[in-house]
Structures are given as C-alpha cells and as structure tokens.
TORGULUM-609651 format. One line per field, with one value per residue (C-alpha): residue in one letter; x, y, z. Coordinates in Angstrom, 2 decimals. Each point is the difference from the previous one (the first is absolute). Layout:
r <- A,...
x <- X,...
y <- Y,...
z <- Z,...
This chain:
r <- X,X,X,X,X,X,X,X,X,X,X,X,X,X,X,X,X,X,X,X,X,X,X,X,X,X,X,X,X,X,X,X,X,X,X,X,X,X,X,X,X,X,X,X,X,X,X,X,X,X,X,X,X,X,X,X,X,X,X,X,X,X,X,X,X,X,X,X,X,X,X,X,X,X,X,X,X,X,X,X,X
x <- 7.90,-1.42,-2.20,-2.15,0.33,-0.43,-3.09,-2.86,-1.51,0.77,-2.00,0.40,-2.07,1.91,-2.30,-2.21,-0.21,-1.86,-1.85,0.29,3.30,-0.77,-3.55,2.01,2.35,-2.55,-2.18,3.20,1.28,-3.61,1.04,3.37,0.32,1.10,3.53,0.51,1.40,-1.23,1.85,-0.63,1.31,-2.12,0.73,-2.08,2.19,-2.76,0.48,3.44,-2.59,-2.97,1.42,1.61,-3.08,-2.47,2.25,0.13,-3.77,-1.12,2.72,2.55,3.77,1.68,2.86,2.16,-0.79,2.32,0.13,1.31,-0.23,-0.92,-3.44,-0.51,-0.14,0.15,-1.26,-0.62,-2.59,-0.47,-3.84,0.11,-3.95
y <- 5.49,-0.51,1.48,-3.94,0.02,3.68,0.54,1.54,1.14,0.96,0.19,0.93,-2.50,1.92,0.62,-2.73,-3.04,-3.46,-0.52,3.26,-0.63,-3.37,2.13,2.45,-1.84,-2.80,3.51,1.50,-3.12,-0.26,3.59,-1.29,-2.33,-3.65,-0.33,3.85,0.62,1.85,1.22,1.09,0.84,-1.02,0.76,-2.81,-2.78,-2.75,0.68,-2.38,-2.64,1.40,0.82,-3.13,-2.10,2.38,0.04,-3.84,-0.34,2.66,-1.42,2.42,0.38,1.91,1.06,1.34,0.50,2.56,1.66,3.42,1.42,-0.71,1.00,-0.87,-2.87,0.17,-2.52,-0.32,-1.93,-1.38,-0.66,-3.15,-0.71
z <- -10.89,-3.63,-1.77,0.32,3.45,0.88,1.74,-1.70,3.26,2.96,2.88,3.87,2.25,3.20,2.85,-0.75,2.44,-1.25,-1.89,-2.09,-1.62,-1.76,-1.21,-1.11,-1.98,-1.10,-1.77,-1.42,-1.81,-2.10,-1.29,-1.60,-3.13,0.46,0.19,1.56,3.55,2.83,2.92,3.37,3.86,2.75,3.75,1.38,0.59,-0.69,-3.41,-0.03,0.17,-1.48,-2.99,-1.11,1.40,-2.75,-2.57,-0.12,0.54,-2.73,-2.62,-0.01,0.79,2.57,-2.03,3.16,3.83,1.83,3.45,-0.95,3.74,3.68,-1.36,-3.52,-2.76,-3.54,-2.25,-3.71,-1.17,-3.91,-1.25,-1.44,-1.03
C-alpha cells in the first residue's frame, strides 16, 4: 500500500450492530483532512450495505470493501468534502 493510500486511521467498529458503525465512521472521517483515508473492521454484517449506501450519500469513496473472516469486514474509506 502507499504512503497516499495508507490509512491515516484506523478504527475497530467490532461489536457494534446498526446503526453504530455508520455513526462511528461518519464522526471519525470529520477528524481526518480531505483526501486522507480511514480504515476499519466491523463484525456486523449490515455494514456490506451500510457502508457503501453512507459513503455515497455523505460524498465520500469507499476505497476497498473486504470480508477478512467468517466474522469481520474491512473497509477503507477516503473523505472527499
């Protein structure tokens, strides 16, 4: 990964069921500059759709979506505005 698309921030969102991940990420991208990445797991498998539906409403990119286990999803998430 590069040092442009590294992510500045990581968070973990496991444990949480929705709504609280797409809270949690929608707080934690106003602490990162425009144009810096954040990334986090989640265990709550609403977030496959969450996720992407938020990003595209608040204006910013989901960079990558990934199931990394039975249990958990990683996504990164760009600020754009």
């Amino acid at each position: 990964m590069s040092d442009q698309t590294k992510p500045q921030t990581h968070i973990d969102l496991k444990g949480l069921l929705c709504p609280m991940p797409v809270v949690r990420i929608s707080q934690a991208i106003k602490q990162v500059a425009v144009g810096a990445t954040i990334e986090a797991v989640a265990s709550d498998p609403g977030v496959v759709a969450d996720i992407p539906a938020w990003a595209r409403s608040s204006g910013h990119e989901l960079v990558t979506m990934e199931k990394i286990s039975d249990k958990e999803f990683r996504f990164v998430v760009k600020r754009l505005k």
